[in-house]
N, C-alpha and C positions, 0 to 999 in steps of 0.2 A: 820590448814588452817583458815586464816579469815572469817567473812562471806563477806568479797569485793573482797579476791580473790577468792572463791567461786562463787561468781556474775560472777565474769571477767572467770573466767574457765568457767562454763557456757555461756556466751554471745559467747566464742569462737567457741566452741564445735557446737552450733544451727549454727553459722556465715558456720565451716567446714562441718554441713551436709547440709544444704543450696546449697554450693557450690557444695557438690560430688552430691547434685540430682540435680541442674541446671546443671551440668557438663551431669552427667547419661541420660538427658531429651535431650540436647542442641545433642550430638550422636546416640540417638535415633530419633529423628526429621530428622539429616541428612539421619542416613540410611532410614528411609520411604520415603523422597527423593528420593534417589540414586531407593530404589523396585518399586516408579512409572515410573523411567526411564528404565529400567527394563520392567517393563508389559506395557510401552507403544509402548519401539520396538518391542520389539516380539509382540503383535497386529499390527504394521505395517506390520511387515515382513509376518507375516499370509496372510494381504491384498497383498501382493504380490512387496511393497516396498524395498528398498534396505534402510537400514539403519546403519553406520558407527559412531559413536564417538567418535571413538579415547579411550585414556585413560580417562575413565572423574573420578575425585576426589572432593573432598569436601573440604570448610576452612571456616572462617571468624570467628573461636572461640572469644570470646565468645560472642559479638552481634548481628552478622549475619551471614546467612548462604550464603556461597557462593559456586557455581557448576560450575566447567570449564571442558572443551568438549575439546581433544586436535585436531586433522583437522576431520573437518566433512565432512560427504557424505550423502545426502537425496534425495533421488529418487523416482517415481512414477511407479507403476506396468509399465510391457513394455506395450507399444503400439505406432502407427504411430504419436504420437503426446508428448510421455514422457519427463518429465520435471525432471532437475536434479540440485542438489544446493552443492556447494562446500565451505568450507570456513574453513581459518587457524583455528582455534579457536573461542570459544562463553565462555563469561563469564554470570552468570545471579546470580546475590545477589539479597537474601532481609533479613530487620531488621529483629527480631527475633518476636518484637512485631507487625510487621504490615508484616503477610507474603505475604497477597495477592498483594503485591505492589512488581512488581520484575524488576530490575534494570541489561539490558543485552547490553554488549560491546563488539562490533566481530570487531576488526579492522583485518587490512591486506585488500586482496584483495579475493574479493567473485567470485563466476564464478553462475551465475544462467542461464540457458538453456532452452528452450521450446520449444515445436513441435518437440524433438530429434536434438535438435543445430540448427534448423533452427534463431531460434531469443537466442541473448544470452544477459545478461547484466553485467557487471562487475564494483559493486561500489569500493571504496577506503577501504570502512569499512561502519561500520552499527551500531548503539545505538540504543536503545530503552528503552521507561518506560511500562511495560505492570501491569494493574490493573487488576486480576482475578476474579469471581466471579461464582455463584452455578455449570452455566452451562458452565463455559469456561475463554473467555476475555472477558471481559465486555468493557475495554477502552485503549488504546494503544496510545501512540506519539513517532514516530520514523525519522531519518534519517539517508538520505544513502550519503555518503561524494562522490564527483566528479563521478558520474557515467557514463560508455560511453554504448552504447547499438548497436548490428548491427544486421541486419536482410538478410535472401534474397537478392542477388543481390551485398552486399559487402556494404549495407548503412551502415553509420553511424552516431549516434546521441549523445551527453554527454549534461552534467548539473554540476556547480558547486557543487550543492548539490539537493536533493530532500527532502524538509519535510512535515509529517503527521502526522493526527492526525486521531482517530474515538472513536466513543462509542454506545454502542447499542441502540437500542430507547424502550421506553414504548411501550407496549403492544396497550393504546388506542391513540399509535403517528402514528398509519399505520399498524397493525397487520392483516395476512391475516387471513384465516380460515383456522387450523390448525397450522399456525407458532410456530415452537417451538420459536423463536424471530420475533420480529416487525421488524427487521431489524440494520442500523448501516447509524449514520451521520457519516459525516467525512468531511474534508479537504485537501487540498494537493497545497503545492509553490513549483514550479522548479523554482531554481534560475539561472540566464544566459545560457537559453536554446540553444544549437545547433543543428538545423533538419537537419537530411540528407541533402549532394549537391544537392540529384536528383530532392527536390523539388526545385530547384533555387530560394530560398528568398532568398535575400538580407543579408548580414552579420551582424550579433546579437552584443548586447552590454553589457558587465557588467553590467549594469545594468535593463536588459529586464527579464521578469520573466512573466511567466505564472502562476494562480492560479485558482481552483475552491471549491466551496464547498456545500457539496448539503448531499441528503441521497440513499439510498438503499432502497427498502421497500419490506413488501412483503417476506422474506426469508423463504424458507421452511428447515426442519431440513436437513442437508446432509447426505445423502446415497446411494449406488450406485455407478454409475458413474456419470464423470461431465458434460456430454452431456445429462445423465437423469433427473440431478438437475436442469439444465438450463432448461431444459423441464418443469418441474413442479416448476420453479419459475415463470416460462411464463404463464403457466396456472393459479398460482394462483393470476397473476396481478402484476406481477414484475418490477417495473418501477426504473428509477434512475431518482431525481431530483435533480436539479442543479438550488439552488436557487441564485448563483451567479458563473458565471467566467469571467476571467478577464486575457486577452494577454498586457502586457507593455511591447513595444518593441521601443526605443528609444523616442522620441516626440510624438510616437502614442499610442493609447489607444482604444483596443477592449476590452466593456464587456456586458454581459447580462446573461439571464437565460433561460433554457428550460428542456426538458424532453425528455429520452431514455430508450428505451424499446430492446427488442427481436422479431423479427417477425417468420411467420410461418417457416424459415429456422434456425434459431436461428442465426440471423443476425443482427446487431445493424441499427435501425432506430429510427427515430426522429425528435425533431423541438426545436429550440430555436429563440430567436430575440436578436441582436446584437447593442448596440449602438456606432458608434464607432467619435472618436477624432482625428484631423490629416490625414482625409481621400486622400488627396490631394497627403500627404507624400508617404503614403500606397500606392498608385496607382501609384506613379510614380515609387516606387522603387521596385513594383512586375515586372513592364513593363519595367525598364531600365536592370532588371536579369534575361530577358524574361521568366518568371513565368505564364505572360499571352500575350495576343496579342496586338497590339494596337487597334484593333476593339473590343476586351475584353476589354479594358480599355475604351474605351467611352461608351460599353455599361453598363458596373457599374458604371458610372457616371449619363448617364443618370437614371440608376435603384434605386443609392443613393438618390436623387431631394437634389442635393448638397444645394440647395437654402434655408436649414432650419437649419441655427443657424452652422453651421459648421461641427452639430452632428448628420448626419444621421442615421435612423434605419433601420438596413438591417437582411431580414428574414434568418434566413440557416437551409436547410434540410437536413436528409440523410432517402434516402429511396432507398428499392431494389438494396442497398449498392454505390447509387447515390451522392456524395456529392452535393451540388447547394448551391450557394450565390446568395439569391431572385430568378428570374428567369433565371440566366449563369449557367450551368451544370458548374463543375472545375472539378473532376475526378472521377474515380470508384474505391472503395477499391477492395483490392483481400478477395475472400471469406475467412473467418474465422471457422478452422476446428478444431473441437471441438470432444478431443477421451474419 
C-alpha cells in the first residue's frame, strides 16, 4: 500500500469514527431528552396534575433535535377553579449547536379552559421561539393564530391573531427582596379584536388592534399554590407597568400608560391616563350602540374639555373592582377567584 493510500485509509477511518461518535453523542442527547420529559411528568403528576403526551418520539438526525408529542392533555391539580389544555400535537426542535433556542409548532385547534370551563379559549394553532436559560425561559415570542375566547353567560370574543413577546429583566431592573427573578417585560398585539355583544361597542375593523407593553416586577420564586403566590407577589411589591398601550379602532386612537397592582382581595386595581384621538367618533358610536347614555355622553364630554387640541387626556381607574373613565363610574367587574 502507498503512503497516499495510507493517508486516504486513514483520513477515512478518523472521518468513520467521527461520525459513529457524533452519531453515539447526537442519541444520547436525544434520550437525556426524552428522561427530562420523563422526570418532569411524573413531578407533575406527584403535584397532583394530569399529564398526557401521547406517543412522543424523537428525529431531526443529524442537525437537530426534534421532539413531537402526539395529542396532548395538561391539566392542573382539581379544584373549584382547574385549568386544562388540550392540543393535537406539539413539535419543539432545536439545532444541535445552539440548544437553548427551541423552536415549537402546535397547529390544529387547542382547547385551553379555566375556572373548570368556566372561561375557555380556542386558538387555530400556536408557534413559538422559546430561548432557555440557568433558571428556565429566559425569552419567548409566540402567536396564537384566530383565537375565539367565551366566558360566563355565553360571551364571545376572537382575534385574527395574538402576538407576544417577553424576557426576564436584570436583577438591578426591579428585583424584590428575595426574588429568585426581577421579573419579565413583555409585549403583546391583538390583531382585529372582537369583544363580546354584551358590551355594545360598535363593530371592529381589520384593521383595529389593540397593543400594550410594559413589565412584571417584583416576582417571587413559585410555590404553592396560585392564590399563595399572588399573596406573596402582593407583599413583595408586585406591580405591572405599562409603559405604553394603545386601542386603534378604526379613525380613533386610545393610548397611554399606567400601573396595576393587586389589592387586599387579590383583586386588580389601578390608574393609568389616556390620551385619546377621534373623541368625537368614540362617543358617538358608544352612544348610537347604546354602550352609554346620552347623559353619559355629555358628561364625558364635558369631563374630556374637548376644547384642547382634539386630543384629550382622560384619567381611568379601577378600584374595588370599579372600572371609571375620569369621574363616570362605566362598570363593575365580577370578582376574580383565584384556587
Amino acid at each position: 500500500m502507498t503512503r497516499t493510500s495510507l493517508s486516504l485509509a486513514a483520513g477515512l477511518a478518523a472521518i468513520a469514527l467521527a461520525a459513529a461518535g457524533y452519531t453515539v453523542f447526537w442519541h444520547s442527547f436525544a434520550g437525556n431528552v426524552l428522561d427530562d420529559i420523563r422526570d418532569w411528568s411524573a413531578e407533575r403528576e406527584a403535584d397532583g396534575w394530569t399529564v398526557n403526551l401521547g406517543a412522543v418520539t424523537t428525529g431531526g438526525f443529524p442537525f437537530s433535535l426534534t421532539v413531537r408529542a402526539g395529542a396532548v392533555r395538561l391539566a392542573g391539580p382539581a379544584s373549584a377553579s382547574r385549568w386544562q389544555w388540550d392540543a393535537p400535537g406539539i413539535t419543539a426542535t432545536a439545532r444541535i449547536w445552539d440548544p437553548d433556542r427551541i423552536m415549537v409548532n402546535a397547529p390544529g385547534v387547542h382547547r385551553m379552559a379555566f375556572d373548570n370551563g368556566r372561561f375557555v379559549a380556542e386558538p387555530a394553532g400556536a408557534e413559538a421561539v422559546l430561548t432557555w436559560g440557568r433558571d428556565g425561559i429566559d425569552a419567548a415570542e409566540w402567536t396564537l393564530s384566530a383565537p375565539t375566547f367565551t366566558g360566563p353567560g355565553g360571551w364571545i370574543a376572537s382575534a385574527r391573531a395574538i402576538r407576544g413577546r417577553m424576557a426576564t429583566l436584570a436583577p438591578d431592573d426591579g428585583a424584590g427582596p428575595g426574588s429568585a427573578r426581577a421579573g419579565y417585560g413583555f409585549a403583546v398585539v391583538i390583531e382585529a379584536p372582537e369583544l363580546p355583544g354584551s358590551l355594545r361597542l360598535p363593530p371592529g375593523g381589520a384593521g383595529d388592534r389593540l397593543s400594550a407593553e410594559g413589565s412584571v416586577r417584583n416576582l417571587p420564586e413559585f410555590e404553592g399554590t396560585l392564590r399563595g403566590w399572588l399573596e406573596a407577589w402582593r407583599e413583595a411589591g408586585g406591580v405591572i407597568e405599562l409603559q405604553s398601550v394603545a386601542v386603534d379602532r378604526g379613525a380613533s386612537r386610545v393610548a397611554g400608560s399606567g400601573t396595576f397592582a393587586l389589592d387586599r382581595h387579590l383583586q386588580p386595581e389601578g390608574a393609568m391616563t389616556v390620551e385619546v384621538a377621534g373623541i368625537d367618533g368614540i362617543i358617538e358610536s358608544l352612544a348610537g350602540a347604546k354602550a352609554i347614555s346620552g347623559l353619559q355622553a355629555l358628561a364625558l364630554r364635558a369631563a374630556l374639555a374637548l376644547g384642547t387640541g382634539g386630543k384629550p387626556r382622560l384619567p381611568i381607574s379601577l378600584q374595588e373592582r370599579q372600572l371609571s373613565l375620569g369621574p363616570l363610574p362605566v362598570f363593575k367587574l365580577a370578582p376574580i377567584r383565584w384556587e
